[in-house]
N, C-alpha and C positions, 0 to 999 in steps of 0.2 A: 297454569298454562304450560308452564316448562316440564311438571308431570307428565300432563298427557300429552304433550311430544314425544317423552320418552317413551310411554305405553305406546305410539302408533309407531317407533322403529322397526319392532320384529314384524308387523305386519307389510310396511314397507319391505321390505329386506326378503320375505316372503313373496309378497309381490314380483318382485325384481328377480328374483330366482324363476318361479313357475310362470309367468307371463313376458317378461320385459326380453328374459335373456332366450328362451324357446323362438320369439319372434325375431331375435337379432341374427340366431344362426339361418335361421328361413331365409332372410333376404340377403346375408352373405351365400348361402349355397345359390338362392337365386341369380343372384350377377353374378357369378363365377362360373367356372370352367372347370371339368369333373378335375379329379386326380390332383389337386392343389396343395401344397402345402401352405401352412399359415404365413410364415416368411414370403412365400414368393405366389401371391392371389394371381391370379390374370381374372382380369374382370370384361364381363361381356353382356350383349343384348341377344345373345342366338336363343340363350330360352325363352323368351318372353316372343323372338319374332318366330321360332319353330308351333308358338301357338293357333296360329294363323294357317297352318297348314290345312288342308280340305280334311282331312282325318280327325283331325281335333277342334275342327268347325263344328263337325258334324256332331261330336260327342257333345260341346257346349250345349247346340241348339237341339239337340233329345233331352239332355239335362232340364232346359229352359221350358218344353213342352210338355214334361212328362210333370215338371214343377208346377206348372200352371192348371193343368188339369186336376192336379192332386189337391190344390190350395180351392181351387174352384168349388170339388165337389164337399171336400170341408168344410168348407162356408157355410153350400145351401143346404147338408146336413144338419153343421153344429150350430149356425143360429138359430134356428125353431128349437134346435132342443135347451140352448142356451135363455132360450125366452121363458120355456118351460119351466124351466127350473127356477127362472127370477121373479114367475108369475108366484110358486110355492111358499108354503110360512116359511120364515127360517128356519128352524129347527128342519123340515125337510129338505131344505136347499143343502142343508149341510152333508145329509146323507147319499142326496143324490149326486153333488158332487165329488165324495168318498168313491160312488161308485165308478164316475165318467175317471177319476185319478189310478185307481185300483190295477187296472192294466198295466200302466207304466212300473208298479211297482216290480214287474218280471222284468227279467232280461228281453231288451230286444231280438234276440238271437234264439231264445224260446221262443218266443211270440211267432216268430218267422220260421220257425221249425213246425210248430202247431198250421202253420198254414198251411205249408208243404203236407203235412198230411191228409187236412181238410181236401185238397185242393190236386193231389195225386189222378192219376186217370183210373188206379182204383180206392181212389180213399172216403170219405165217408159224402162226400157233395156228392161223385159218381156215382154212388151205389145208392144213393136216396133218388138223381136223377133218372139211375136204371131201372128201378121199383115202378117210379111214373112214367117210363115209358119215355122219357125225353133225354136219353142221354144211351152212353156215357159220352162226354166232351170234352176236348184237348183244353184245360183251362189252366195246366202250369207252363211257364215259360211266353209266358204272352202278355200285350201291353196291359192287360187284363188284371194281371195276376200280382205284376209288380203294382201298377197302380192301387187294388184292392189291399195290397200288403201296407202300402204308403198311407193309404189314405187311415185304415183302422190303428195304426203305430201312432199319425200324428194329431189325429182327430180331438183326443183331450187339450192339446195344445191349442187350438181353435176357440171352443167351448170354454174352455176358464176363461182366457181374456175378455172374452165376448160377455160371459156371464157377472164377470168385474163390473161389466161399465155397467149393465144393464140395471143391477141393483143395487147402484150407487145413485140412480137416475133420480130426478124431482118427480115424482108423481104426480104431486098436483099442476105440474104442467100441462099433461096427459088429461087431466080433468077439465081444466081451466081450457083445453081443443074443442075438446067435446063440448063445453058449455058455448064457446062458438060456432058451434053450429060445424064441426069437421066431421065427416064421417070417418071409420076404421082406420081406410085406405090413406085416406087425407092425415091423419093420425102417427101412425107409423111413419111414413114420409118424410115429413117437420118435425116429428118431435124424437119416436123412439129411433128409428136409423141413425140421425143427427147426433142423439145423444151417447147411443154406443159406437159412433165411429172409431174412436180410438180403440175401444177393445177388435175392431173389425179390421183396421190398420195392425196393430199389434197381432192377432193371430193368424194373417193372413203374411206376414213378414218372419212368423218361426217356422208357419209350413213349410215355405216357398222356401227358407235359405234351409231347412230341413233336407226338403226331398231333392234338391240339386245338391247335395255334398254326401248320402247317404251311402253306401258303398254293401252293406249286408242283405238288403232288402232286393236293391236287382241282382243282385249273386247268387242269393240262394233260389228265389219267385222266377228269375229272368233266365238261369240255367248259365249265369256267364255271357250269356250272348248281350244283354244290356247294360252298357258301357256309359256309365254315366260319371260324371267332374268327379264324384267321390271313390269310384273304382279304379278310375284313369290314376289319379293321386295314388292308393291306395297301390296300384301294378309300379307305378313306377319308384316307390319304395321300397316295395318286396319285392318283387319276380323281375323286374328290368333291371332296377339297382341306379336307375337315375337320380339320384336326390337331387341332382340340380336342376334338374326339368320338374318333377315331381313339386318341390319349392317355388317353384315360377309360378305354376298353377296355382299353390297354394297361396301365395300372397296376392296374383289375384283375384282369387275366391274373396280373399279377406279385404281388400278394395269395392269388389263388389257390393258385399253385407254392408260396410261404413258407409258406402253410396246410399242402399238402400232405407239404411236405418235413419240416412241424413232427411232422403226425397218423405218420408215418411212423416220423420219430426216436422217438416216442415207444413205437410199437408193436414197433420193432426193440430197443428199452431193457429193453421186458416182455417178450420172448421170450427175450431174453438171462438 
């Protein structure tokens, strides 16, 4: 026993560098007052109540709408194709979800570069829309465009969890419906929804806290004009130079997610 105390030191110790101590300077820059020195803090609530203001209302609740959309169309995207894949042998399952992972292996910032081309007023979507006669059409810099970028970036995120629970599921519960006498509809309902709630819970909670803190995706798709928690953050780092408003936001971003992840556990507890 006294061994492996010793072996989990350096991981402690590691811990406490890259996590403990990154979070302690956050909420000291948070309660504080720019220009401080260590000796002499003045500690304050103006960044937390300047959050409040109608300017950074409004960035929240675009953050929170542009989130929910994104998480939404996720869903009713990646659960059929997460079914799909659960209904396969395994030996397929494996490949096919090789392929739904295989994106992520690029950088996000290629991916979103590749869009911007796609997606240019002459790039290759226009110029296949101009051939058919239905175009060309303004589709970068618009809710359109960021959303399309969010949704294809986070969409594996959706589909694994979902696909987790799916084919972890009792099958012969699903049988044992249908020997009652449940039709499809009835089926799904009681048995396979129920059963992959969690993974439904689970990918709908990396979306969501995903696409409200994402900052590359409306900058490069939204032209700068779509100001969303993780650009705000992201400006008032670099280009304002606020760390302590910047930090405010940021821890509570980080209050939020612990909310979320709490409302979750819990929900995933009573469906169990």
């Amino acid at each position: 026993m006294k061994h492996f105390r010793k072996l989990t030191y350096p991981y402690i110790l590691w811990s406490a560098l890259m996590i403990a101590v990154p979070l302690i300077l956050i909420a000291l820059y948070a309660f504080t007052t720019s220009g401080n020195e260590v000796k002499t803090l003045n500690f304050t609530l103006d960044n937390f109540a300047k959050i409040i203001e109608p300017t950074y209302l409004n960035v929240f609740w675009k953050s929170v709408k542009m989130g929910v959309v994104t998480t939404v169309i996720c869903l009713v995207v990646g659960y059929p194709l997460a079914y799909i894949i659960a209904k396969c042998r395994e030996e397929v399952q494996g490949l096919l979800i090789l392929g739904v992972t295989i994106p992520t292996w690029i950088n996000m910032l290629l991916r979103t570069y590749a869009w911007m081309n796609l997606l240019a007023d002459h790039g290759i979507v226009n110029n296949i829309l101009d051939k058919l006669g239905l175009g060309p059409l303004s589709l970068m810099y618009t809710d359109f465009s960021v959303i399309l970028g969010m949704v294809c970036n986070f969409l594996p995120f959706m589909i694994i969890p979902i696909h987790t629970s799916l084919s972890k599921m009792d099958h012969s519960l699903i049988e044992a419906a249908y020997d009652l006498g449940a039709n499809p509809v009835q089926t799904f309902q009681k048995i396979i929804l129920k059963m992959s709630m969690p993974g439904v819970l689970n990918g709908c909670l990396m979306v969501f806290l995903m696409s409200i803190s994402t900052f590359v995706i409306p900058k490069l798709l939204g032209g700068g004009q779509y100001v969303l928690i993780g650009n705000l953050i992201e400006s008032q780092f670099i280009s304002v130079g606020d760390w302590n408003f910047g930090s405010a936001i940021s821890l509570l971003l980080a209050a939020v997610i612990l909310i979320f992840m709490k409302v979750m556990k819990k929900i995933d507890t009573k469906e169990n």
